[in-house]
C-alpha positions as CSV (number, residue, x, y, z in Angstrom):
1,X,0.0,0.0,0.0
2,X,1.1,3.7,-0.4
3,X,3.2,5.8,2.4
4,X,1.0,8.6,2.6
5,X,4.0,10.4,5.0
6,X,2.3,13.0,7.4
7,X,-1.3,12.1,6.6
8,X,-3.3,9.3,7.4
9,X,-5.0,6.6,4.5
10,X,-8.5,7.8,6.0
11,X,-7.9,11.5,5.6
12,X,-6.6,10.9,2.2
13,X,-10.0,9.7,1.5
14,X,-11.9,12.5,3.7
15,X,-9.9,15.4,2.5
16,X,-8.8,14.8,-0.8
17,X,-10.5,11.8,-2.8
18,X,-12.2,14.1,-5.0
19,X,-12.0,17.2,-4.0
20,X,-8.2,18.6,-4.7
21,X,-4.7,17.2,-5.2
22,X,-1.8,15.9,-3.1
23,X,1.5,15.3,-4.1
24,X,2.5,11.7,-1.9
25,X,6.4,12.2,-1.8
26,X,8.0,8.6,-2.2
27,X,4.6,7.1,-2.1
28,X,6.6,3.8,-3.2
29,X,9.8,4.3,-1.5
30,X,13.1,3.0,-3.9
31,X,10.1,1.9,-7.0
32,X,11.7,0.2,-9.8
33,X,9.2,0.8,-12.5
34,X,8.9,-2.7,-14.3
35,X,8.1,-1.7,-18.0
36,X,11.7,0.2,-19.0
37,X,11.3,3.1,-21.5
38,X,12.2,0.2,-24.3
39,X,10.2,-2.3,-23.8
40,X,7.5,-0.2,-23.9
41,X,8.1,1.5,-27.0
42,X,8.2,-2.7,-28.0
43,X,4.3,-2.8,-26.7
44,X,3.7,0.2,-29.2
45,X,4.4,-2.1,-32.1
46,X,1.8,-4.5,-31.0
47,X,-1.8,-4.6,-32.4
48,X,-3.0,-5.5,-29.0
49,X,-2.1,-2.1,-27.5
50,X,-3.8,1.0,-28.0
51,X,-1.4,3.1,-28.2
52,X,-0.6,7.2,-29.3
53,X,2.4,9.2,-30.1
54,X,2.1,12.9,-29.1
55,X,4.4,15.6,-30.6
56,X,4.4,19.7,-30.1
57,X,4.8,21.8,-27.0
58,X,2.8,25.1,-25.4
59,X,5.8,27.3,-26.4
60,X,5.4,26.3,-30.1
61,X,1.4,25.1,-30.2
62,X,2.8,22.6,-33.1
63,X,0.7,19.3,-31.6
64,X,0.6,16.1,-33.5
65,X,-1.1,13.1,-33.0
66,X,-0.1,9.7,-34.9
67,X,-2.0,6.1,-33.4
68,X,0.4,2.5,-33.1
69,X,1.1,0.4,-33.9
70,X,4.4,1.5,-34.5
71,X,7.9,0.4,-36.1
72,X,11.2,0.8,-35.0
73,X,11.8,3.5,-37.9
74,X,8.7,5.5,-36.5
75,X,11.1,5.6,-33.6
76,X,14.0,7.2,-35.0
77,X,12.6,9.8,-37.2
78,X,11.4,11.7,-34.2
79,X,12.7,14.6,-32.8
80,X,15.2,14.4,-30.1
81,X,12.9,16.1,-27.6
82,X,9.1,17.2,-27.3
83,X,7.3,14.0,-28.2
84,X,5.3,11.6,-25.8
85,X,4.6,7.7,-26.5
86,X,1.4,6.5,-24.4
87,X,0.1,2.6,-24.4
88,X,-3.1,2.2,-22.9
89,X,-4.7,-1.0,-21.0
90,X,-1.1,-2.4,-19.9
91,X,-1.9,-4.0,-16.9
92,X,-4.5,-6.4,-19.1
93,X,-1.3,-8.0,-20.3
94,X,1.9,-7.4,-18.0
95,X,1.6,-9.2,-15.0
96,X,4.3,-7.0,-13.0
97,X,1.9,-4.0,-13.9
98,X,-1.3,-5.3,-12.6
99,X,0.5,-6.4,-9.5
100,X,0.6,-2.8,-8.7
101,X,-3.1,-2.1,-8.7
102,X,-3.1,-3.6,-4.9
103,X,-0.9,-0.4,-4.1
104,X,-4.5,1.5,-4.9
105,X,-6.9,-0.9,-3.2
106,X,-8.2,1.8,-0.7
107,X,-10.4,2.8,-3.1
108,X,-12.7,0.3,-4.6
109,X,-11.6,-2.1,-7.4
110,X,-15.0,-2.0,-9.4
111,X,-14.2,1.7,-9.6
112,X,-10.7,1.2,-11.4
113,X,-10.3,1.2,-15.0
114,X,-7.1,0.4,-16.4
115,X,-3.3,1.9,-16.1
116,X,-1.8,3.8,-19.1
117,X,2.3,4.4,-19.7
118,X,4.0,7.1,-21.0
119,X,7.5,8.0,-22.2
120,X,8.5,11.3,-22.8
121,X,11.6,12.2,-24.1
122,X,12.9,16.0,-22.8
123,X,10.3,18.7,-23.1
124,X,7.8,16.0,-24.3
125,X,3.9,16.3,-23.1
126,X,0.1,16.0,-24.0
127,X,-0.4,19.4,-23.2
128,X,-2.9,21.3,-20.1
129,X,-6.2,19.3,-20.2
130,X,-8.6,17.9,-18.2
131,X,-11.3,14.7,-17.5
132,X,-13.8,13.6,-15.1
133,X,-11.5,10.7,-14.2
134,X,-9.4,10.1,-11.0
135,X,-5.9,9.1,-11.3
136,X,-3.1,8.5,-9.6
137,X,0.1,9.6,-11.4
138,X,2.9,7.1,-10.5
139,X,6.9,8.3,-11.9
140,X,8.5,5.1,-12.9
141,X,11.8,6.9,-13.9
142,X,13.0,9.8,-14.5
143,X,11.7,13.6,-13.7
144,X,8.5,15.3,-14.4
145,X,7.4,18.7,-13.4
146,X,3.3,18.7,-13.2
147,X,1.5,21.8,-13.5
148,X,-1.9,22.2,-12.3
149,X,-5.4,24.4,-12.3
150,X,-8.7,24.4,-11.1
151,X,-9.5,27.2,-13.4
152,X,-11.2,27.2,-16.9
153,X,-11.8,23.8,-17.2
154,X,-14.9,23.8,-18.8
155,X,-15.3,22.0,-22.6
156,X,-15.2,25.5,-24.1
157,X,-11.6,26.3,-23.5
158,X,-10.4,23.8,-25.5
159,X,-7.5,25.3,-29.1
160,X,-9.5,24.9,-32.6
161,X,-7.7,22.9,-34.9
162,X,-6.0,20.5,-33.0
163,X,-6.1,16.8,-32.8
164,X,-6.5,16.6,-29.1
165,X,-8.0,18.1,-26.2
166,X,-5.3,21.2,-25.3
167,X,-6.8,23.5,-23.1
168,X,-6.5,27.4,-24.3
169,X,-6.5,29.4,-21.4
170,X,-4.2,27.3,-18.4
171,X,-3.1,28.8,-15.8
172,X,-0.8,26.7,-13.4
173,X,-2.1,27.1,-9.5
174,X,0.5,24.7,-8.1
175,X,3.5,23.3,-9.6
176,X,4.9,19.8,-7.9
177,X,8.6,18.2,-9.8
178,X,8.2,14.6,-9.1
179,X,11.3,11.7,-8.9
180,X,11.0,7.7,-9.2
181,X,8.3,6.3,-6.4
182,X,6.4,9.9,-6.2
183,X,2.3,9.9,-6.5
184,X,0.8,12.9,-7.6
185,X,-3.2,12.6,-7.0
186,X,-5.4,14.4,-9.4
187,X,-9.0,14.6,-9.0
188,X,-12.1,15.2,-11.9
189,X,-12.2,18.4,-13.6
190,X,-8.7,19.7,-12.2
191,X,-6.3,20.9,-15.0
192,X,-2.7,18.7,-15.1
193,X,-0.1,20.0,-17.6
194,X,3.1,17.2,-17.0
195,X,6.1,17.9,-19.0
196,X,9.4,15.8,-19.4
197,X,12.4,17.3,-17.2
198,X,14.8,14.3,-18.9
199,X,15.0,12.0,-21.6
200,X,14.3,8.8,-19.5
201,X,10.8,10.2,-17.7
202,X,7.3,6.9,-17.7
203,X,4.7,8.1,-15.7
204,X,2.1,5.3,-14.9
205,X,-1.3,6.2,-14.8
206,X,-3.7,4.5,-12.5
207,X,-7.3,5.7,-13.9
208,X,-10.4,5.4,-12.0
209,X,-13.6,5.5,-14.1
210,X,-16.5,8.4,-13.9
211,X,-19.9,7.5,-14.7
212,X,-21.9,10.1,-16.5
213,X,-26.0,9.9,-15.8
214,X,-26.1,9.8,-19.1
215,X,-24.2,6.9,-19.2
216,X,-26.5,5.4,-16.5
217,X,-30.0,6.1,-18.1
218,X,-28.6,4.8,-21.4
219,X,-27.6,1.5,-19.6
220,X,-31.4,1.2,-18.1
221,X,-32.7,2.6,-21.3
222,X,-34.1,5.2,-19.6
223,X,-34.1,8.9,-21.0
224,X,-31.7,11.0,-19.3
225,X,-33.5,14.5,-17.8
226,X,-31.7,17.4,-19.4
227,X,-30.8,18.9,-16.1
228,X,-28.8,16.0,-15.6
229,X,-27.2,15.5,-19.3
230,X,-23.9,17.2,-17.4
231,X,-24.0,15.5,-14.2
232,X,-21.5,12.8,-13.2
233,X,-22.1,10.2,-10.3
234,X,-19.8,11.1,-6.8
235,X,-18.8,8.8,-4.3
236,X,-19.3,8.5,-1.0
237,X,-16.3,9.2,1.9
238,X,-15.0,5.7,1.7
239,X,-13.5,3.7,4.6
240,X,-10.1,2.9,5.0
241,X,-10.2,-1.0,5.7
242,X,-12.7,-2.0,3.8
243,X,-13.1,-4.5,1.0
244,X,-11.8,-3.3,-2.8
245,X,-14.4,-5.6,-4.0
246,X,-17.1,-4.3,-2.0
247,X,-20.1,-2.2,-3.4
248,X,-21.1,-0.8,0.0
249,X,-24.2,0.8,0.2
250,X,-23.7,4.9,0.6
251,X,-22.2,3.9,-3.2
252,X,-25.6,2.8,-4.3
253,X,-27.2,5.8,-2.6
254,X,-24.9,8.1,-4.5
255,X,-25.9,6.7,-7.6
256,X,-30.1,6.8,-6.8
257,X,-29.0,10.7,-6.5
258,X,-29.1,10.6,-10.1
259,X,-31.4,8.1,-11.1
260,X,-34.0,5.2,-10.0
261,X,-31.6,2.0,-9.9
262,X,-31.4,-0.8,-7.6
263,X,-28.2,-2.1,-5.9
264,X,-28.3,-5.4,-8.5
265,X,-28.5,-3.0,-11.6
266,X,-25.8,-0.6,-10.4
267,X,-23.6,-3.9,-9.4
268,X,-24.4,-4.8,-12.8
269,X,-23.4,-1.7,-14.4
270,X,-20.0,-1.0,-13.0
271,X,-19.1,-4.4,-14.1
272,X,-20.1,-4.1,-17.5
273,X,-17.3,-4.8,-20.0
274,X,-16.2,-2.2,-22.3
275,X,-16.0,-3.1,-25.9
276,X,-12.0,-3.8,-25.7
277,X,-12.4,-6.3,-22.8
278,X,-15.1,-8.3,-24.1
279,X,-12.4,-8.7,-26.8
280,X,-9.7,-9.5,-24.7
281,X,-11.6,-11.8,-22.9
282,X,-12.8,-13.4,-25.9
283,X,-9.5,-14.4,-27.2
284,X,-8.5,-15.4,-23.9
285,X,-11.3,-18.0,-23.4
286,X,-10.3,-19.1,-27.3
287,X,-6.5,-19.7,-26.9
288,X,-7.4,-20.8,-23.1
289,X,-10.5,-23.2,-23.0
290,X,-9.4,-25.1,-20.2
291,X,-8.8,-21.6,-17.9
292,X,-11.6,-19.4,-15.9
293,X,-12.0,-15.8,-16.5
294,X,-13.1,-15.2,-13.6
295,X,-9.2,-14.0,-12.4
296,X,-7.8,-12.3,-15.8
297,X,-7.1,-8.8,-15.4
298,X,-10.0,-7.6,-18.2
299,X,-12.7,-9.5,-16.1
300,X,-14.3,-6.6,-13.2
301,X,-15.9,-8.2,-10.2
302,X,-17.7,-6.6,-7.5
303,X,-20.0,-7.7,-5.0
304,X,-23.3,-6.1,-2.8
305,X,-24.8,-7.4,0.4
306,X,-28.7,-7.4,0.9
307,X,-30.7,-9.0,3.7
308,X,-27.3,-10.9,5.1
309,X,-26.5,-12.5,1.3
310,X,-24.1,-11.7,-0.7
311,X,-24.4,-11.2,-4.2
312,X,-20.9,-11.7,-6.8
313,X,-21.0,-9.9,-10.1
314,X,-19.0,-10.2,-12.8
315,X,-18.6,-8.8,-16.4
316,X,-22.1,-7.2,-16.0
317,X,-24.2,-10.7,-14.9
318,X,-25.0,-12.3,-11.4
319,X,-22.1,-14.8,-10.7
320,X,-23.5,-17.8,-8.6
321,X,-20.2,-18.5,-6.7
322,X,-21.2,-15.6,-4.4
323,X,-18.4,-16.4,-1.8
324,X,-15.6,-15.4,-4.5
325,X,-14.9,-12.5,-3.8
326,X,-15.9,-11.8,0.3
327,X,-13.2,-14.0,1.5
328,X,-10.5,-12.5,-1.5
């Protein structure tokens, strides 16, 4: 688990869960990232792999975007600084990877989404932007210097003519320069800018999902009010201690905020399978008959307790083994 130094776990999650950033200073105390700046640039030429390269800087407003796979030449007819390399999803493949998802298991697994890896050579970036995601930005190697705003994030201040979302008007409020083993928190709708200080800088990124009511109402096929087309669901204060598997039941309530669903439908709906999974999975189960699902990294489990019972879910359906995951 992470060192949060002079706070405690539970007011991490009463103070700052979000509502505003931390920097956790050696969070991971002498980390070894265990995906080198190579072999993930040898992920990038994979099909499997979503992956991006990112090139331009603020100074310059030049931005490119080009999607993997990649080659080795692709490689060397970059620029010797301002580019980025990101490969999404890698923790559904590298074992070492997911193995670090326990570090995060204070907040609720069914709530996690997946954990992205960047290299950035000196000056390299994606530019000031924001999301309605939570994440937890992890330095592998190397140095980054994070700027970041709670100003003008709103889906108007976004540049024209640019192939990704770079925000026009960014204003740094705090600036934190961040070594091997360092967290940086960053809530929903706060502005991060994170630039290369060297040419050896990976940031992992451990992303934690938002659920839009749009998103919700569209999974019950119910129409979404338009006073709530903008609306995203927030969670509860969780408890230190408690199960990462564990839907407990101020979650639920958060979510009937926004709309009518039971505890069994919202259990179902966090556990739902994006598109990408259900591939994964798919090809898994093919080149693996003999082998359950149940424990690959693409599979989301979760669990509720009504009347004394508990209830397993998994990939969006009622699992019958419900004692899975409460003694896990």
């Amino acid at each position: 688990m992470l060192h949060f130094g002079k706070i405690s776990q539970q007011q991490f999650l009463k103070e700052y869960w979000q509502k505003k950033p931390l920097l956790i200073k050696q969070a991971l105390p002498n980390f070894i990232s265990p995906m080198p700046a190579d072999e993930l640039a040898g992920l990038s030429f994979e099909e499997v792999f979503e992956s991006r390269l990112i090139t331009g800087s603020i100074k310059l407003q030049n931005w490119s975007l080009r999607n993997g796979p990649f080659s080795e030449q692709d490689f060397a007819e970059l620029a010797e600084q301002d580019w980025t390399l990101l490969v999404q999803g890698v923790d559904r493949y590298i074992e070492e990877i997911h193995d670090l998802i326990q570090h995060f298991d204070f907040i609720p697994r069914w709530r996690f989404d997946d954990v992205m890896i960047s290299y950035a050579a000196k000056g390299g970036s994606v530019g000031p932007h924001f999301d309605y995601y939570d994440v937890f930005l992890l330095q592998g190697s190397g140095k980054r210097r994070w700027h970041l705003s709670s100003k003008n994030c709103e889906m108007d201040n976004y540049l024209d003519n640019v192939p990704l979302r770079i925000m026009d008007k960014f204003n740094a409020e705090q600036i934190f320069d961040v070594e091997p083993g360092d967290v940086l928190y960053v809530p929903p709708k706060v502005a991060h800018h994170g630039v290369s200080l060297d040419d050896n800088c990976t940031t992992l990124s451990f992303g934690y999902r938002s659920y839009s009511a749009e998103e919700m109402h569209d999974f019950l096929e119910k129409p979404c009010p338009k006073e709530l087309e903008n609306a995203y669901y927030q969670d509860p204060e969780w408890q230190a201690n408690q199960n990462p598997n564990l839907i407990p039941k101020p979650a639920i309530k958060q979510a009937q905020k926004l709309l009518k669903i039971s505890a069994e439908q919202f259990a179902e709906f966090v556990t739902k399978l994006d598109t990408n999974d259900v591939k994964i999975l798919q090809e898994f189960e093919y080149d693996n008959p003999s082998k359950s699902i149940t424990s690959h990294p693409a599979s989301k489990a979760a669990y509720i307790k009504t009347n004394g019972k508990h209830q397993t879910f998994l990939n969006g359906e009622l699992f019958n083994r419900s004692d899975l995951l409460k003694n896990g």
